[in-house]
C-alpha atoms as an extended CHARMM CRD file, in Angstrom:
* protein
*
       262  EXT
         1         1  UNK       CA            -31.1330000000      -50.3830000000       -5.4930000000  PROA      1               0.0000000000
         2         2  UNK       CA            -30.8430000000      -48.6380000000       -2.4200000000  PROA      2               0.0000000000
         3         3  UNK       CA            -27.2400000000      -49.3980000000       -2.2900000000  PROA      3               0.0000000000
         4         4  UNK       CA            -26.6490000000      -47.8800000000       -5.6470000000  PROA      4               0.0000000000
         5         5  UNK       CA            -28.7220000000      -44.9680000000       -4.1930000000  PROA      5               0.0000000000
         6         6  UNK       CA            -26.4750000000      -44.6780000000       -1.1320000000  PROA      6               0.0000000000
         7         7  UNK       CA            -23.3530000000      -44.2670000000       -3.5380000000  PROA      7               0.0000000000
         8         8  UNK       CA            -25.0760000000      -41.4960000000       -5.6280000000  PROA      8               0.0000000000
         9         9  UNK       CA            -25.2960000000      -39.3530000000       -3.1580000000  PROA      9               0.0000000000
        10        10  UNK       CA            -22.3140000000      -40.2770000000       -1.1660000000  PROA      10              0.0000000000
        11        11  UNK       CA            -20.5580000000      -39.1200000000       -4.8250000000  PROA      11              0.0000000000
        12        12  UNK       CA            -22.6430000000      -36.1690000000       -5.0510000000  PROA      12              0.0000000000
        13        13  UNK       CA            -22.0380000000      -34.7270000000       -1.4600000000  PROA      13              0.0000000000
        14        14  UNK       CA            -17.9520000000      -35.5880000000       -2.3600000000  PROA      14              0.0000000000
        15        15  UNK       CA            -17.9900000000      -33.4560000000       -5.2290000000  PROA      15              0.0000000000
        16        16  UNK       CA            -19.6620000000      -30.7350000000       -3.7850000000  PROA      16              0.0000000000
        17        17  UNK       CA            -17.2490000000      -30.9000000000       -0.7820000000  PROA      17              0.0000000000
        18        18  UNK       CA            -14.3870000000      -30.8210000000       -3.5770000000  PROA      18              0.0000000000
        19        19  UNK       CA            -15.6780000000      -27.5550000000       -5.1360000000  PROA      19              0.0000000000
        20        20  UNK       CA            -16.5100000000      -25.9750000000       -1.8020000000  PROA      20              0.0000000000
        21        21  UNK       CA            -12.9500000000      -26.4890000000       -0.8310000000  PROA      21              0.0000000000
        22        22  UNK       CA            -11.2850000000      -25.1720000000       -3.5630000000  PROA      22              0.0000000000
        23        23  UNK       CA            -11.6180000000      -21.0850000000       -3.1540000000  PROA      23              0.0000000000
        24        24  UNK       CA             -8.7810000000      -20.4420000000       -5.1650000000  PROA      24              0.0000000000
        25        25  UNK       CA             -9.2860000000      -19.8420000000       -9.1070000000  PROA      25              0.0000000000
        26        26  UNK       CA             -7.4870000000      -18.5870000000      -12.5850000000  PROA      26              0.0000000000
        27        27  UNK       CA             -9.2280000000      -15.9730000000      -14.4110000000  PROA      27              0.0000000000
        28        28  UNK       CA             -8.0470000000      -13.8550000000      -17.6140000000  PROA      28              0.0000000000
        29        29  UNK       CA             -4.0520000000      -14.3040000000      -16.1190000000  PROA      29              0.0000000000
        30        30  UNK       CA             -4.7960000000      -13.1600000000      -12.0990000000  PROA      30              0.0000000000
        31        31  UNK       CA             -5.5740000000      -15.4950000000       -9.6810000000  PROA      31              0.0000000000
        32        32  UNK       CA             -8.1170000000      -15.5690000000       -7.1180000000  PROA      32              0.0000000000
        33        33  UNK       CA             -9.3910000000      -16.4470000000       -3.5740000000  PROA      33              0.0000000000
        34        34  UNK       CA            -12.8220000000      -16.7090000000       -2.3670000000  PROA      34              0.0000000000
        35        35  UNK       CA            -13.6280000000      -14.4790000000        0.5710000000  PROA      35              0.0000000000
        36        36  UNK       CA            -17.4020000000      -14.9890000000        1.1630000000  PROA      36              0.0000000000
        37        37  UNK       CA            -19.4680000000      -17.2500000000       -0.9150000000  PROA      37              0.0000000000
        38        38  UNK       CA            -22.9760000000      -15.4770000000        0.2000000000  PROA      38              0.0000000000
        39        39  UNK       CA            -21.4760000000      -11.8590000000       -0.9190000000  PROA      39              0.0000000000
        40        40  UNK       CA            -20.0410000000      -13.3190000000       -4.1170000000  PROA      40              0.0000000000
        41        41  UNK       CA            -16.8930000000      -11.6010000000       -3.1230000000  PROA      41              0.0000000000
        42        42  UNK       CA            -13.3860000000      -12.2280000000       -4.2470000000  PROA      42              0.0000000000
        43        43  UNK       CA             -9.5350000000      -10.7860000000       -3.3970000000  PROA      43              0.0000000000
        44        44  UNK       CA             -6.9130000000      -10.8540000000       -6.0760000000  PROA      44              0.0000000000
        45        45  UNK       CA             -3.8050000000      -13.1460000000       -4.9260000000  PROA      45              0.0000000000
        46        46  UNK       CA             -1.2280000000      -13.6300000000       -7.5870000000  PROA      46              0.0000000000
        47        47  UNK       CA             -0.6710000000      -13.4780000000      -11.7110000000  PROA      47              0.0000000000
        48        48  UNK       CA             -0.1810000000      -15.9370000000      -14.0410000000  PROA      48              0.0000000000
        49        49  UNK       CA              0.4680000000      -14.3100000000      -16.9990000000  PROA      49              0.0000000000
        50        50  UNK       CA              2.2250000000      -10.9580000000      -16.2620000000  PROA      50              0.0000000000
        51        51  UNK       CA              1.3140000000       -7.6990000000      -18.3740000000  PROA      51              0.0000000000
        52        52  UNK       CA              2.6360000000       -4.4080000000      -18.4250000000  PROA      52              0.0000000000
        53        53  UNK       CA             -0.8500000000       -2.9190000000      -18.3380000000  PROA      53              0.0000000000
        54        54  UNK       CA             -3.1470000000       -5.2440000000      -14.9590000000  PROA      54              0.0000000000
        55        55  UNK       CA             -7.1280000000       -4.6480000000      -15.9850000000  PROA      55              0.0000000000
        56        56  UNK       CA             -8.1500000000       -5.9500000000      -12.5410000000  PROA      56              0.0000000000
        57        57  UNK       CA            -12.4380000000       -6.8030000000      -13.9950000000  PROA      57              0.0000000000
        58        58  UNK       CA            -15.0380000000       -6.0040000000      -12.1170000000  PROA      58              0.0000000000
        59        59  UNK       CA            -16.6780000000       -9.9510000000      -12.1150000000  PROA      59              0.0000000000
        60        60  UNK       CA            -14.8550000000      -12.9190000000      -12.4930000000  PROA      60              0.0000000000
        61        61  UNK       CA            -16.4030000000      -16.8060000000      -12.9520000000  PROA      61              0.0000000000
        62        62  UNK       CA            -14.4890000000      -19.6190000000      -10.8530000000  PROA      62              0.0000000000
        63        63  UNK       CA            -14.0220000000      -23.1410000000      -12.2160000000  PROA      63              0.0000000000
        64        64  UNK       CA            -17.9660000000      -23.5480000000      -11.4220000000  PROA      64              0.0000000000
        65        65  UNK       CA            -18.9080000000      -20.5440000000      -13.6000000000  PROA      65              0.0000000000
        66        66  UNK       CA            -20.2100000000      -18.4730000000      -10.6430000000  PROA      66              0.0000000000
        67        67  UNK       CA            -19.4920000000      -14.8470000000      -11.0150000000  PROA      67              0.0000000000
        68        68  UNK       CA            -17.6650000000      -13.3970000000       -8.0120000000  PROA      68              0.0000000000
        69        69  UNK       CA            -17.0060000000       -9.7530000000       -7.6560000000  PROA      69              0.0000000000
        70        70  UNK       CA            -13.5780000000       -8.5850000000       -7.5310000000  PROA      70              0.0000000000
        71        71  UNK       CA            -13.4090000000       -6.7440000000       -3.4210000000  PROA      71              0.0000000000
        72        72  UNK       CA             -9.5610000000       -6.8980000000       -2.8100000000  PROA      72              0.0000000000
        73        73  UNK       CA             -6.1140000000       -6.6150000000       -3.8310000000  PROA      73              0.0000000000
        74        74  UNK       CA             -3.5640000000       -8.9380000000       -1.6550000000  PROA      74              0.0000000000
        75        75  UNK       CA             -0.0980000000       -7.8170000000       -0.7110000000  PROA      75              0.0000000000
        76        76  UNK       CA              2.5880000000       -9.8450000000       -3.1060000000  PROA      76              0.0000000000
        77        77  UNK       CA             -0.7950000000      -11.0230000000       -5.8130000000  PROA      77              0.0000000000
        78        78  UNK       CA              0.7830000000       -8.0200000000       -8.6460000000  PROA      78              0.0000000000
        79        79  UNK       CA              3.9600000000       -9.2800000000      -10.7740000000  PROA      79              0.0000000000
        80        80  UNK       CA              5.8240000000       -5.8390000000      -10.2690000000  PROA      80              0.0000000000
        81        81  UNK       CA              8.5100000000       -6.8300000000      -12.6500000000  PROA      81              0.0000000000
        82        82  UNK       CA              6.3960000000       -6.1710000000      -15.8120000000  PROA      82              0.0000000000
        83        83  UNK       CA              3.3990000000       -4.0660000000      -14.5370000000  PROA      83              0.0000000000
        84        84  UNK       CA              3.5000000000       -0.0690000000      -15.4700000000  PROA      84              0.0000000000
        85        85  UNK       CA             -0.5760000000        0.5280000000      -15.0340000000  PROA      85              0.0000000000
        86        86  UNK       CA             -3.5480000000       -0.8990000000      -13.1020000000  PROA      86              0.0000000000
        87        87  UNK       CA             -6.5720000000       -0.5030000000      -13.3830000000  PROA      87              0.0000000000
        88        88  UNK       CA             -8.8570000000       -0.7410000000      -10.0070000000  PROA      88              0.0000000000
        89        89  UNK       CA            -12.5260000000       -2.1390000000      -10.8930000000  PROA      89              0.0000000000
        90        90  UNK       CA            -16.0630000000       -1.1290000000       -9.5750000000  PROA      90              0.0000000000
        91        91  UNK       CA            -16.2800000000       -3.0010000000       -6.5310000000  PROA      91              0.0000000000
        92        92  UNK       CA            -12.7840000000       -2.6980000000       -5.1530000000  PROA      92              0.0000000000
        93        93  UNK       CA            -13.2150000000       -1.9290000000       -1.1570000000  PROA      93              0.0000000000
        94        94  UNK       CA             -9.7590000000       -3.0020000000       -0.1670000000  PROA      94              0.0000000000
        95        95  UNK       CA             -6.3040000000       -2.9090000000       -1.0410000000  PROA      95              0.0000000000
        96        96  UNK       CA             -3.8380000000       -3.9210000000        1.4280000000  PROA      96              0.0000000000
        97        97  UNK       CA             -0.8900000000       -2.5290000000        2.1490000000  PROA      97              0.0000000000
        98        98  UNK       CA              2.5260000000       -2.7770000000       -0.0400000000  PROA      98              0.0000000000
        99        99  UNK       CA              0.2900000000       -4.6220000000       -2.7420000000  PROA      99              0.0000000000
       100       100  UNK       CA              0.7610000000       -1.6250000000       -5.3100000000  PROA      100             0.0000000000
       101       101  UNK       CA              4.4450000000       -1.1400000000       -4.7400000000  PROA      101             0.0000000000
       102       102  UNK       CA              5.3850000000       -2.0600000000       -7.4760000000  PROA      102             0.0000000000
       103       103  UNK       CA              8.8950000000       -1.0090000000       -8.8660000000  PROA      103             0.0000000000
       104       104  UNK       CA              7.7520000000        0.1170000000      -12.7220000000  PROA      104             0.0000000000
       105       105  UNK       CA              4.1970000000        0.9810000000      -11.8590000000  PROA      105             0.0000000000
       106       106  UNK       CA              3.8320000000        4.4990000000      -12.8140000000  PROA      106             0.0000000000
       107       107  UNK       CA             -0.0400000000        4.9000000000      -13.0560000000  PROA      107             0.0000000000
       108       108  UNK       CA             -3.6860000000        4.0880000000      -11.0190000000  PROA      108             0.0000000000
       109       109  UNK       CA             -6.7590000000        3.8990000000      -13.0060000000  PROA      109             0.0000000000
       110       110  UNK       CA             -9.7680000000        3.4170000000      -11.4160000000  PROA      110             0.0000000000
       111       111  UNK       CA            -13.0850000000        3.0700000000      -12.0420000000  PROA      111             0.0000000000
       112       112  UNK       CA            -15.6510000000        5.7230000000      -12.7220000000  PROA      112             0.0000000000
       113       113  UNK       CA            -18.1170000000        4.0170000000      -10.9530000000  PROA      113             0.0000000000
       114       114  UNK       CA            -15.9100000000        2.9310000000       -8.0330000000  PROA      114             0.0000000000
       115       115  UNK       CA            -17.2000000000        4.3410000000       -4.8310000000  PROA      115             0.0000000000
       116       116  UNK       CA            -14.2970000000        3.5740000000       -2.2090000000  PROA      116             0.0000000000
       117       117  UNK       CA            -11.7050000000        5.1870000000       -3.7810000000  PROA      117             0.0000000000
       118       118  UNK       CA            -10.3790000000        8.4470000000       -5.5580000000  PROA      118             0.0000000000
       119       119  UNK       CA             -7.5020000000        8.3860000000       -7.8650000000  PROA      119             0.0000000000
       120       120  UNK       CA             -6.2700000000       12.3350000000       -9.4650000000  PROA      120             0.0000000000
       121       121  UNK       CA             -3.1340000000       12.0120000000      -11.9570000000  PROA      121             0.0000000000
       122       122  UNK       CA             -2.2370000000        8.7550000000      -10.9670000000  PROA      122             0.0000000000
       123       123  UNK       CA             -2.5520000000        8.5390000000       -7.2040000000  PROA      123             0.0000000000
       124       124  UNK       CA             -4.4590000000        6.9710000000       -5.3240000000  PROA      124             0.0000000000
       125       125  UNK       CA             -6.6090000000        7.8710000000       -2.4610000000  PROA      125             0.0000000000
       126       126  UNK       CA             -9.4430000000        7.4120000000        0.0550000000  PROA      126             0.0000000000
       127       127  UNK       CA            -12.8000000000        9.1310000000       -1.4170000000  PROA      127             0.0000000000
       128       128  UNK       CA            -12.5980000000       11.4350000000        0.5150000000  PROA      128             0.0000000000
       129       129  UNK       CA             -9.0410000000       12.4280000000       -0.5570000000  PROA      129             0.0000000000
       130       130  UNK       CA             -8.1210000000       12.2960000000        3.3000000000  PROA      130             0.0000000000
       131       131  UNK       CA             -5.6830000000        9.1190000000        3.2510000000  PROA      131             0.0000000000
       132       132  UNK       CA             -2.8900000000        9.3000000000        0.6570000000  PROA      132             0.0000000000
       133       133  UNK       CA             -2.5310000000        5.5130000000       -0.4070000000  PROA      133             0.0000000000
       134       134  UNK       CA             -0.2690000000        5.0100000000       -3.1360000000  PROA      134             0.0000000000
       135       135  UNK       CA              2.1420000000        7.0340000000       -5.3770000000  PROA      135             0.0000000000
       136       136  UNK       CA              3.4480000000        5.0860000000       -7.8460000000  PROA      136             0.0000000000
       137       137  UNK       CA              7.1150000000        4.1920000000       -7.1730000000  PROA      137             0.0000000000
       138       138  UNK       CA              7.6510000000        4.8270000000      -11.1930000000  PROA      138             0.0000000000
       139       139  UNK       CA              5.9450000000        8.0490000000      -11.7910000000  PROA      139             0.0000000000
       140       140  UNK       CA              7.4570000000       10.6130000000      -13.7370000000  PROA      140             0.0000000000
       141       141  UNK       CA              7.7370000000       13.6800000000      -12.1120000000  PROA      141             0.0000000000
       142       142  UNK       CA             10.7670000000       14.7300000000       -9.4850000000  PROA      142             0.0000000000
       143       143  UNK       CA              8.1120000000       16.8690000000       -7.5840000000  PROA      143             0.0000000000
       144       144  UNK       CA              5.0070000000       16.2490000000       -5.6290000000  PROA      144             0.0000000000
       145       145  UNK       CA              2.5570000000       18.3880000000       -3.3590000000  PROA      145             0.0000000000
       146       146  UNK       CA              0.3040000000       16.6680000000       -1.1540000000  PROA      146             0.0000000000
       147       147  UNK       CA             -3.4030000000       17.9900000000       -1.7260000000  PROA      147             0.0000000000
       148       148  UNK       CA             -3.8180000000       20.1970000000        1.3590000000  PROA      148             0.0000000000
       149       149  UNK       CA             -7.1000000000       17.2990000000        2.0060000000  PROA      149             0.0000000000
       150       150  UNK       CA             -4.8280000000       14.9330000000        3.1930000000  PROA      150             0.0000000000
       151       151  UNK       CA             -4.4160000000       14.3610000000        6.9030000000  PROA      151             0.0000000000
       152       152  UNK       CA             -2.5120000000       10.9720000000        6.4740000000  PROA      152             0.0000000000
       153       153  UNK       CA              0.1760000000        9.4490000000        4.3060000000  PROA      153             0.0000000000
       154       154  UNK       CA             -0.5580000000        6.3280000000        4.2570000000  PROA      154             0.0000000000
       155       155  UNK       CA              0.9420000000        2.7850000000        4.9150000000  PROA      155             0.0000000000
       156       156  UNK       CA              3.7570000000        2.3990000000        2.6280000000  PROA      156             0.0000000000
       157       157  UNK       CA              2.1320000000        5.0870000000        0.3480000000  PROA      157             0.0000000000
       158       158  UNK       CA              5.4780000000        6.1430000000       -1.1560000000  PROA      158             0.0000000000
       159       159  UNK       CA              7.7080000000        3.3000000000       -0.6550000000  PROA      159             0.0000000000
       160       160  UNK       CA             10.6660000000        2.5770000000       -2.5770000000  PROA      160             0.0000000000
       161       161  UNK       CA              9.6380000000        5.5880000000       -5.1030000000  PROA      161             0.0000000000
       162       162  UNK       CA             12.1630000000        5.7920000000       -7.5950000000  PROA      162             0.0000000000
       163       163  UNK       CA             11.9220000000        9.6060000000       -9.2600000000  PROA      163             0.0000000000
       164       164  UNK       CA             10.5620000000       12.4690000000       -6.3560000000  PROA      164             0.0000000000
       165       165  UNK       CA             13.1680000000       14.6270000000       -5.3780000000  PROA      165             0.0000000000
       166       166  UNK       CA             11.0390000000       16.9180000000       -3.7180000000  PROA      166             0.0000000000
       167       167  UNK       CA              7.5900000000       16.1450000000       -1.5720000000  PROA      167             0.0000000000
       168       168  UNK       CA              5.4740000000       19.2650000000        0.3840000000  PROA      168             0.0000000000
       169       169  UNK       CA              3.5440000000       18.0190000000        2.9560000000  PROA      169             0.0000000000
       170       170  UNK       CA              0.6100000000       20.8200000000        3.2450000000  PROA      170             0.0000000000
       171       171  UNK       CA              0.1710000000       21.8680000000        7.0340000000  PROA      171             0.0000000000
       172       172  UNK       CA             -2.8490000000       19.5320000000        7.4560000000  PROA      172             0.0000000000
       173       173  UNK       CA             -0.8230000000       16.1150000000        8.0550000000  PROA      173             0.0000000000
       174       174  UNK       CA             -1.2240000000       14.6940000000       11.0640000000  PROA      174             0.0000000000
       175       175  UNK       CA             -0.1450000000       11.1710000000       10.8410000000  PROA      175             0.0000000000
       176       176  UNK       CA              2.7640000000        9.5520000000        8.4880000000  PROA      176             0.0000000000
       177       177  UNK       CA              1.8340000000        6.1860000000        8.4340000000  PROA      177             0.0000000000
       178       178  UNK       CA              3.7970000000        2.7160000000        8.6780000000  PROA      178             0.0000000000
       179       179  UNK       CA              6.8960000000        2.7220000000        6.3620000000  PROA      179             0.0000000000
       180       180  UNK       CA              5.6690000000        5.4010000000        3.8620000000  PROA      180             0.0000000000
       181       181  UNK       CA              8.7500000000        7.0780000000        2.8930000000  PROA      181             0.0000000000
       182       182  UNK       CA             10.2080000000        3.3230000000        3.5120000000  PROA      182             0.0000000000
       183       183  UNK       CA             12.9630000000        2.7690000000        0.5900000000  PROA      183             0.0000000000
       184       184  UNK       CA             13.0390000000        6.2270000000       -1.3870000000  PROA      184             0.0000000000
       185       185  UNK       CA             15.3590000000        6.4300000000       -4.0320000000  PROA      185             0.0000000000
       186       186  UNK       CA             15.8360000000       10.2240000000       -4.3110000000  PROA      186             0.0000000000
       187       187  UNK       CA             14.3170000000       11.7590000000       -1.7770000000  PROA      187             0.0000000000
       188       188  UNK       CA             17.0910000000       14.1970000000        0.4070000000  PROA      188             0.0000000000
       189       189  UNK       CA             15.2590000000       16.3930000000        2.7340000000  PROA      189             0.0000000000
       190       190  UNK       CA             11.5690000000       16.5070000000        3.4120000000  PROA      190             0.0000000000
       191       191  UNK       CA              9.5560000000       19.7460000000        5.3060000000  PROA      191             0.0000000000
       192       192  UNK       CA              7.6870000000       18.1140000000        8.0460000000  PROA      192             0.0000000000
       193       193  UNK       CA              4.7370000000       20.3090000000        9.3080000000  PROA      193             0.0000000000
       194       194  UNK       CA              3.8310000000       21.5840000000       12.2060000000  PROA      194             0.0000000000
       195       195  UNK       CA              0.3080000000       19.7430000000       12.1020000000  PROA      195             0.0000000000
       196       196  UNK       CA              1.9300000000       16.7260000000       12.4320000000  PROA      196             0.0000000000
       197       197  UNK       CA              1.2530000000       14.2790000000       15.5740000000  PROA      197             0.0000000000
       198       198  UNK       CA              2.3970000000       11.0080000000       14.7790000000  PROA      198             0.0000000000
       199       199  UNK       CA              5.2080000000        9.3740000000       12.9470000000  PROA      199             0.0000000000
       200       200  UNK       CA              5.1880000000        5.3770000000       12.2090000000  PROA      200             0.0000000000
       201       201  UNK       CA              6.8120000000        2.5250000000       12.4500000000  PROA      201             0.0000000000
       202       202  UNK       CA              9.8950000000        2.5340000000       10.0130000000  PROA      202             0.0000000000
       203       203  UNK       CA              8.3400000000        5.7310000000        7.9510000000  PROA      203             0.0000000000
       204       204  UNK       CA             11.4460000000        6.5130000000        6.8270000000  PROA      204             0.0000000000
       205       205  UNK       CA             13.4410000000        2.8080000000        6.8210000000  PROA      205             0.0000000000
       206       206  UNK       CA             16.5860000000        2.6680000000        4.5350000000  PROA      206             0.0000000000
       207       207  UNK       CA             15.5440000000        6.1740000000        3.3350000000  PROA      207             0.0000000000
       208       208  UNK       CA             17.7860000000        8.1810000000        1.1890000000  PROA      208             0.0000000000
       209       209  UNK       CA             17.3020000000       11.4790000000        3.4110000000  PROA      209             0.0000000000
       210       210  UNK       CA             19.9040000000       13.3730000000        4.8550000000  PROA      210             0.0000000000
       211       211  UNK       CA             18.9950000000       15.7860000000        7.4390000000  PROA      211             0.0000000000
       212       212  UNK       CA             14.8880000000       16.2900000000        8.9410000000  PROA      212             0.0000000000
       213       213  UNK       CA             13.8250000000       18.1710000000       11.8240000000  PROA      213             0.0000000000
       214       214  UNK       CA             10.5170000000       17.2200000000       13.9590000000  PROA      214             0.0000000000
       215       215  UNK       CA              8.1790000000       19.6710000000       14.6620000000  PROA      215             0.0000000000
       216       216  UNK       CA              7.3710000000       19.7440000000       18.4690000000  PROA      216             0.0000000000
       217       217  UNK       CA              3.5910000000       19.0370000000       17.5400000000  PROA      217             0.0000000000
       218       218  UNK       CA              4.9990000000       15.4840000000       17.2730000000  PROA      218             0.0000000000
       219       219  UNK       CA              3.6390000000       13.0450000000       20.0300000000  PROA      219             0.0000000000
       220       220  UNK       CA              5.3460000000        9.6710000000       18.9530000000  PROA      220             0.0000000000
       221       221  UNK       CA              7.6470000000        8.4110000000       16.9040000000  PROA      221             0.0000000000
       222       222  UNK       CA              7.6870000000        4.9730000000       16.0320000000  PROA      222             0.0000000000
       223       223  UNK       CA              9.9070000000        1.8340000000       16.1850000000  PROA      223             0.0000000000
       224       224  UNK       CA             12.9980000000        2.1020000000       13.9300000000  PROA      224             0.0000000000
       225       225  UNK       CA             11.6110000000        5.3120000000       12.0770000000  PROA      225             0.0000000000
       226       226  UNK       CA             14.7950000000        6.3780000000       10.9310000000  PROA      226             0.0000000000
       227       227  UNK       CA             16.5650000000        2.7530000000       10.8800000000  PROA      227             0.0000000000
       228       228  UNK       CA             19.4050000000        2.4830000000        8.0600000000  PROA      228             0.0000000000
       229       229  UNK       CA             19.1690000000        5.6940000000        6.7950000000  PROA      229             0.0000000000
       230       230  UNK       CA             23.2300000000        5.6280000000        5.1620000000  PROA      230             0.0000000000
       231       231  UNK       CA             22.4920000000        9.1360000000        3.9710000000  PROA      231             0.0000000000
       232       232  UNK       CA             21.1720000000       10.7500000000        7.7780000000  PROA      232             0.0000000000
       233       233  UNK       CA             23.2320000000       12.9430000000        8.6270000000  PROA      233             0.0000000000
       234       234  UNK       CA             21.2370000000       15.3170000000       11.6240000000  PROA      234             0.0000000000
       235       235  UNK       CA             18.1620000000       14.9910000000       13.4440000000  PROA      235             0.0000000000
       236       236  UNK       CA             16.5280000000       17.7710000000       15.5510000000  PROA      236             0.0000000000
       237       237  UNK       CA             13.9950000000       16.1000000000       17.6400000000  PROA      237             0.0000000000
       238       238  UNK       CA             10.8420000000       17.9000000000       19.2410000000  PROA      238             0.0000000000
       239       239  UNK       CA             11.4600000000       19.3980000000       22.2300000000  PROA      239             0.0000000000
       240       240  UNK       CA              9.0680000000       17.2980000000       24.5320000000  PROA      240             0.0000000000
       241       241  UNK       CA              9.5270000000       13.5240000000       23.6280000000  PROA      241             0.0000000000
       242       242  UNK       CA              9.7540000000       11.3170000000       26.5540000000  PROA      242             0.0000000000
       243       243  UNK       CA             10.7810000000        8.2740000000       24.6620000000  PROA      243             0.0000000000
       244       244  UNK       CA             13.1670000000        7.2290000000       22.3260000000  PROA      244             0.0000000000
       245       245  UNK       CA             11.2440000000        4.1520000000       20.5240000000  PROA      245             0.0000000000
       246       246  UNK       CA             13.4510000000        0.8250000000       19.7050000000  PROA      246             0.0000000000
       247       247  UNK       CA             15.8050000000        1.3570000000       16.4830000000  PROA      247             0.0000000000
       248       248  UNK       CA             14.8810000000        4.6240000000       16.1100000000  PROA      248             0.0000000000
       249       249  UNK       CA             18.5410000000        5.3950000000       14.7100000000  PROA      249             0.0000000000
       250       250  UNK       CA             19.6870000000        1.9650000000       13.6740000000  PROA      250             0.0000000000
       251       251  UNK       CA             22.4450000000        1.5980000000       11.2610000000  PROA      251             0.0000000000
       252       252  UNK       CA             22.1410000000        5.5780000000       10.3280000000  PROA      252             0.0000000000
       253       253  UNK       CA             26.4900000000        5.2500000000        9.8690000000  PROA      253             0.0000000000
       254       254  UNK       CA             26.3210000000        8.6880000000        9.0000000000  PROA      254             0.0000000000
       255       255  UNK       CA             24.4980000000       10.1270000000       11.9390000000  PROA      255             0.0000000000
       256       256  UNK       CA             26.9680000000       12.9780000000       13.2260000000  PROA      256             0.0000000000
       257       257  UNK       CA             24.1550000000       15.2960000000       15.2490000000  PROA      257             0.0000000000
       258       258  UNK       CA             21.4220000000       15.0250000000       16.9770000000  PROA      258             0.0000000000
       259       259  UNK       CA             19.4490000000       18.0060000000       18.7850000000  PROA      259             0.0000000000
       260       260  UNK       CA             16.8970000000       18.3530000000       21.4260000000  PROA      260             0.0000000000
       261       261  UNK       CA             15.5730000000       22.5750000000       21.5880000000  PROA      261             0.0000000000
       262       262  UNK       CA             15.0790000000       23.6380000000       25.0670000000  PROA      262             0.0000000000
C-alpha cells in the first residue's frame, strides 16, 4: 500500500512540475508567456491566427484555466502582414520596442480604463503625453505635429512609416530616441529644434532624408545616426561636438557637404 502511495504522489508532484514548466499558452489566436505566477501576469509573444483588427483582452486562461492578466507586448509577437488596428487592454504596462511596427498598422486603440498609457488619433503615448511611442507606419495623413508635451520621440516611434511627408517637432524635444525616424518612406527634410540635446543610436538609419542641420543645443549624437541614408545629401553639424560617434555617415553615397559653424 505504501508503495502504491509512493507512486501517487511521485505522479502528482510530475504533473505539477509539467504544468509549472510550461509558461507558454494559446488563447483566442495570440500566444502567451507567463511572467510572474504570484501577479497573474502575462506578455503577448506571437499569433496564431492573424487578423486585420488584434483585440489584445484584458484576462486570458492558460491550459490550467487560470486567468492571467495581459502586462506586455513582445517585440516580433504581432503578425504585421495582416494587422491594420490594435487594441491595447486594461492592464497593459509595457510594450517593448519595435513590437508595434507594423507595416499596415494604421491605428492604436486603447483602453478607457488603461492607466499607463495615452493614445489621441491613433498614437500612442506615455500618460503623461511626454514620450511619443508609436505612430503607426500606415496612417493616413502626409503631415504630423508633435504635441508641444512631448520631450522625447521615442524608440523606434516612427520607424519605417510609410505616408508622413512632413513632421514638426515643437521646441520642447529634447531627446530623439534609438532608431525613431529608422526606415521612413517619405520623409525629406525634418526641422530639428533648438531644445534638442540628444540624438540616438541609428535615429535616422536608411532614412529617406536629404539634407538636416543640428542645432548646437545638441550634446551627442549617436552610433550610425545617419548610416545609409542614399538620399543625404548635406549635414551641418553643431558647432561644439567633440566626437564623431562610429558610422555616423555610413553608406550616405550621396553625402556631398558637410559643415561645422564657427
Amino acid at each position: 500500500m505504501k508503495k502504491y502511495c509512493f507512486v501517487i504522489i511521485l505522479l502528482l508532484s510530475l504533473c505539477h512540475s509539467i504544468a509549472w514548466a510550461q509558461p507558454d499558452f494559446v488563447y483566442n489566436g495570440l500566444k502567451y508567456h507567463i511572467l510572474d505566477r504570484n501577479r497573474k501576469t502575462v506578455s503577448v509573444i506571437g499569433t496564431t491566427n492573424p487578423t486585420r483588427d488584434v483585440v489584445i483582452p484584458d484576462l486570458v486562461l492558460s491550459s490550467q484555466n487560470i486567468a492571467y492578466y495581459v502586462t506586455e507586448i513582445a517585440n516580433g509577437s504581432i503578425n504585421g502582414s495582416f494587422t491594420q488596428t490594435i487594441t491595447i487592454p486594461k492592464y497593459m504596462e509595457y510594450i517593448e520596442p519595435g513590437a508595434l511596427v507594423l507595416p499596415y498598422l494604421e491605428t492604436i486603440n486603447l483602453s478607457e480604463h488603461n492607466t499607463d498609457f495615452e493614445v489621441v488619433d491613433g498614437v500612442l503615448y506615455d500618460r503623461s503625453k511626454s514620450t511619443l511611442l508609436v505612430y503607426p507606419c500606415n496612417k493616413q495623413g502626409e503631415e504630423f505635429y508633435v504635441p508641444n508635451s512631448v520631450t522625447k520621440i521615442g524608440e523606434e516611434a516612427f520607424c519605417s512609416n510609410r505616408n508622413l511627408t512632413y513632421v514638426y517637432l515643437p521646441n520642447s524635444i529634447m531627446t530623439i530616441g534609438k532608431s525613431a525616424f529608422s526606415g521612413v518612406h517619405k520623409l525629406s527634410t525634418l526641422d530639428l529644434p533648438s531644445s534638442l540635446y540628444f540624438i540616438e543610436d541609428e535615429a535616422f538609419y536608411t532614412s529617406t532624408i536629404t539634407n538636416i542641420s543640428i542645432p548646437n543645443s545638441v550634446l551627442r549624437i549617436g552610433k550610425s545616426a545617419f548610416q545609409r541614408c542614399s538620399h543625404l545629401t548635406s549635414v551641418t553639424l553643431p558647432s561644439k561636438i567633440t566626437t564623431i560617434e562610429e558610422g555616423l555617415f555610413g553608406s550616405c553615397s550621396s553625402l556631398t557637404s558637410i559643415s561645422i559653424p564657427t
